[in-house]
C-alpha positions as CSV (number, residue, x, y, z in Angstrom):
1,X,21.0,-23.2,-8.8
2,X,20.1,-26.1,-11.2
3,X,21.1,-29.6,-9.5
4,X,20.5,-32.2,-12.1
5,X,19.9,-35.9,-10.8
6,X,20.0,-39.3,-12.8
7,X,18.4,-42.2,-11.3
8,X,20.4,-45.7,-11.3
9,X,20.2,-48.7,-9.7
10,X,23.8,-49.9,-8.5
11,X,25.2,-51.6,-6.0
12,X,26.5,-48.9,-3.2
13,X,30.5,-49.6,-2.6
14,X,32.5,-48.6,0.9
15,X,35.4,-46.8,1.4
16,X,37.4,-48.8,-0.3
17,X,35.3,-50.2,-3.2
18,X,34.1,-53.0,-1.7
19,X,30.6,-53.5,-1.9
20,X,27.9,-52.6,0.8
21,X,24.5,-54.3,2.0
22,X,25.9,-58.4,0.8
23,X,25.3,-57.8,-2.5
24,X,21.7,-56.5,-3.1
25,X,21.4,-53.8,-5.7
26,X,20.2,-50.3,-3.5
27,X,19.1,-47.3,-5.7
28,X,21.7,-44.9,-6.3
29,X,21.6,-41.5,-8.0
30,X,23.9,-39.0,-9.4
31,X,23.0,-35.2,-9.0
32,X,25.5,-32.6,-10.6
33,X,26.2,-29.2,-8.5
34,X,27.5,-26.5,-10.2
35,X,30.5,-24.6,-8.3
36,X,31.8,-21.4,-8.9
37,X,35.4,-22.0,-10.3
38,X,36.8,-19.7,-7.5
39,X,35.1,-21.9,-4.9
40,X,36.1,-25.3,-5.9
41,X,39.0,-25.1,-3.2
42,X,36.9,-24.1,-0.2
43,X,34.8,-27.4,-1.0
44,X,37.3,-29.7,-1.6
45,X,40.0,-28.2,1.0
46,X,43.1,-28.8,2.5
47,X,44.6,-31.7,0.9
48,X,41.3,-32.9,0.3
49,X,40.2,-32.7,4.1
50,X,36.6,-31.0,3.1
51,X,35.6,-33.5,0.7
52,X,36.6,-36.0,2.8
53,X,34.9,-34.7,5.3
54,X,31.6,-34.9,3.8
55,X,32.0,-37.9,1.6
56,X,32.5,-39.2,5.3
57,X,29.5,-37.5,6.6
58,X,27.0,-38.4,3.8
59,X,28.4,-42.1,2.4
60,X,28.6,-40.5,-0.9
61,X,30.8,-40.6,-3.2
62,X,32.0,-37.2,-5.0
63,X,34.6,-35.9,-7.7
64,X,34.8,-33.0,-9.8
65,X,34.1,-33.6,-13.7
66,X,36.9,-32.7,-15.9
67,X,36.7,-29.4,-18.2
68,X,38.5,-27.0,-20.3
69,X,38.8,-24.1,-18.1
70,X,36.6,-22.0,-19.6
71,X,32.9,-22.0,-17.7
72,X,32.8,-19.7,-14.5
73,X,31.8,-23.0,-12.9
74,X,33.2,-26.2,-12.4
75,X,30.8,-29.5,-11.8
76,X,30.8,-31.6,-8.8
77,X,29.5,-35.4,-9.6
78,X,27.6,-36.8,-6.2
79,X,26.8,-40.4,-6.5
80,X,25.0,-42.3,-3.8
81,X,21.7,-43.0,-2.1
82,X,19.0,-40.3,-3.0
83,X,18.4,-38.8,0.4
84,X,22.3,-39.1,1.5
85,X,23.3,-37.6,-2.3
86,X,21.0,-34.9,-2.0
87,X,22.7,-33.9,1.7
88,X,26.2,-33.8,0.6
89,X,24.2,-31.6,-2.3
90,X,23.1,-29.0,0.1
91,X,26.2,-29.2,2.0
92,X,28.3,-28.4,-0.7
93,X,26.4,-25.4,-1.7
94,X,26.6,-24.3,2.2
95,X,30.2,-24.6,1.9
96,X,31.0,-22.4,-1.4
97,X,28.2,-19.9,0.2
98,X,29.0,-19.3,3.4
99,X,32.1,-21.4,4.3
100,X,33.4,-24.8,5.9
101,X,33.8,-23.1,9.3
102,X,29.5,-22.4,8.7
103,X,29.4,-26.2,8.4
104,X,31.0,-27.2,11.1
105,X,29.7,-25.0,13.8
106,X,26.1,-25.6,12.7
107,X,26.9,-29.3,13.3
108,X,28.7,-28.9,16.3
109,X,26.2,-27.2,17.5
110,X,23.3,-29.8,16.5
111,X,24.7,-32.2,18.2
112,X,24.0,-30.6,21.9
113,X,20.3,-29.7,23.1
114,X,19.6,-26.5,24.3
């Protein structure tokens, strides 16, 4: 699977827009997963639950681009710090692979020591 990144420099925005770090510029990047069109509502989930969930998780911020319908994949737009982008990256494609419930029992599960 081909992620495809473009580097930026942007000021990084919270929740809510408003902007993060007092004003300096951080680097930001934007990487595009492909997702299989019959997967696109495991990732985002439940009234948007799941990609809340990991917008939360990673500080990123992530939509799916707008298309005709007729690729067997749809495009999800990450856009954030390089090492947080590329997380919600890889957590994405654990999602569509295996399933949210994989997610959150691996992290459940990372955050005891055994």
């Amino acid at each position: 699977m081909e992620l495809i990144k473009d580097q930026g420099f942007r000021e990084q925005r919270g929740e809510y827009g408003s902007r993060l770090g007092g004003g300096d510029s951080l680097d930001v990047i934007n990487i595009e997963v492909p997702v299989p069109r019959f997967r696109v509502g495991t990732v985002i989930g439940d009234k948007g639950k799941t990609i809340k969930m990991i917008q939360s998780d990673t500080g990123v911020r992530i939509q799916f681009k707008q298309d005709d319908g007729t690729t067997p994949e749809r495009i999800a737009q990450i856009r954030g710090p390089p090492e947080q982008a590329q997380k919600a990256a890889d957590i994405i494609t654990e999602i569509w692979t295996f399933g949210e419930m994989h997610y959150l029992v691996r992290n459940c599960l990372a955050k005891f020591k055994f």
